[in-house]
Each structure stands twice: as C-alpha cells, then as structure tokens.
C-alpha positions as a Markdown table, in Angstrom:
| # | Residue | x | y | z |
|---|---|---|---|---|
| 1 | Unk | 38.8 | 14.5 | 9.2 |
| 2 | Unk | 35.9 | 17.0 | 8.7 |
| 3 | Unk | 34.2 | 17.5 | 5.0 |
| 4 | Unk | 34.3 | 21.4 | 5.6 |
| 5 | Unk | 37.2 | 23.2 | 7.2 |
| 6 | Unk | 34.5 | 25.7 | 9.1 |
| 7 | Unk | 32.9 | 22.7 | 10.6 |
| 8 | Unk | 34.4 | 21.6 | 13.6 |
| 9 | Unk | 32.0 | 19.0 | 14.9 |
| 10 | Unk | 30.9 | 15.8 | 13.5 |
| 11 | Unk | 26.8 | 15.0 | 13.9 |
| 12 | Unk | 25.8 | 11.8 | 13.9 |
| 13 | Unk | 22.1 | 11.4 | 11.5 |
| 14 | Unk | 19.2 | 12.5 | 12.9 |
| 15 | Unk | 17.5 | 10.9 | 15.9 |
| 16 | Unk | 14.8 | 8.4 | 14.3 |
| 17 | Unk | 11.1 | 9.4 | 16.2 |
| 18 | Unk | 9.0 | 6.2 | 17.3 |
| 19 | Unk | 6.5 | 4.5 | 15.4 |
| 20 | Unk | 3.1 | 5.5 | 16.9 |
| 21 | Unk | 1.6 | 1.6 | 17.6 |
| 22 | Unk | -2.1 | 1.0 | 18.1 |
| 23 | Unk | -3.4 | -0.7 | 20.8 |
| 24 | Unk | -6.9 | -2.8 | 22.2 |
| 25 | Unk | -10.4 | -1.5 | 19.7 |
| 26 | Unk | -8.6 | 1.0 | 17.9 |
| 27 | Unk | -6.2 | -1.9 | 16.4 |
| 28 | Unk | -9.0 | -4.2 | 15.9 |
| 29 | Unk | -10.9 | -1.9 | 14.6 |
| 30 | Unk | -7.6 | -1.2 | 12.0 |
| 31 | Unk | -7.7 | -4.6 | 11.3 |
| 32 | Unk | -11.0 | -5.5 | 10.4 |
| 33 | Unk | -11.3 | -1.9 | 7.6 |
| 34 | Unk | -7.5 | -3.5 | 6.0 |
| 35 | Unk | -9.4 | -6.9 | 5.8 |
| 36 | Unk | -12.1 | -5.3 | 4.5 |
| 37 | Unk | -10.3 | -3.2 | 1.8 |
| 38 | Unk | -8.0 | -6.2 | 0.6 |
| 39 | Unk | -11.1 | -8.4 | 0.4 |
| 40 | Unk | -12.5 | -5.7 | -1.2 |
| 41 | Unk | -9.8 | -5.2 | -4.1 |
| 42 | Unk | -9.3 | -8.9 | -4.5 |
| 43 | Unk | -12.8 | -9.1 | -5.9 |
| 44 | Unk | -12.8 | -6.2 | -7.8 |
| 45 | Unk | -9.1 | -8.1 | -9.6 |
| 46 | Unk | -11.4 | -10.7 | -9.7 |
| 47 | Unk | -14.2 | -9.0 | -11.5 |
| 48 | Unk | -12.0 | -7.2 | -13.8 |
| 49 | Unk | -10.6 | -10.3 | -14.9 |
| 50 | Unk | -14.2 | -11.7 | -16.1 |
| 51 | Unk | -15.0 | -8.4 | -18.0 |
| 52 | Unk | -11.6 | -8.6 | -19.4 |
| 53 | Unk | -12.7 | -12.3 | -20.6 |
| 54 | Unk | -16.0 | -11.8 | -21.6 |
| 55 | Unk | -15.0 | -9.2 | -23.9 |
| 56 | Unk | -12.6 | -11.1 | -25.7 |
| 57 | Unk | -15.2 | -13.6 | -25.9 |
| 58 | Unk | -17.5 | -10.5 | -27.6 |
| 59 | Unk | -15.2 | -9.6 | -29.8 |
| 60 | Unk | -14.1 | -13.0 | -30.9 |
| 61 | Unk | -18.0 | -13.1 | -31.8 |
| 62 | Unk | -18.2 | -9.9 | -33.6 |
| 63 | Unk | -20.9 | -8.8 | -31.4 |
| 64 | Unk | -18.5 | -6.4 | -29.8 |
C-alpha cells in the first residue's frame, strides 16, 4: 500500500545522528558551571521568596 500512487518506494524516518557526549575536563568542567547555575537559582527562589514575605509584612504595616 503506498499513500501516493507516484511514490513507489516506502522510506523508513530519518536516520537519528548521535548525541555528541563529553568526556575527562571538558565534562567536569560541565559539571561544576550546572552545579553552579542551579545552586545559583535555588538561592535567588530563595531570595525572592523573603522579598515576597517581607513585603507582605510591609504592607500589612502600612509602611508599604
């Protein structure tokens, strides 16, 4: 069965290219910046969460 009479072949899907992988420093090195960055956003959650507290706290004084 072919979806187009002028098409006499059936393709398979495309070939799937390999994943590029790293290896030895560059991987550590990789490692230690995505540590760095999720360490990084988890405080800046972290902070964001105080300011979002503090100024309910202001405004719950009036002094915001």
């Amino acid at each position: 069965m072919f979806l187009c009479s002028n098409i006499k072949t059936k393709n398979m899907a495309i070939a799937i290219k390999s994943i590029p992988v790293l290896h030895g420093k560059e991987a550590e090195a990789f490692v230690k910046k995505a540590d760095a960055a999720f360490q990084n956003k988890q405080e800046s959650n972290q902070t964001q969460k105080r300011f979002e507290s503090l100024n309910r706290i202001l405004k719950k004084a009036n002094m915001k």
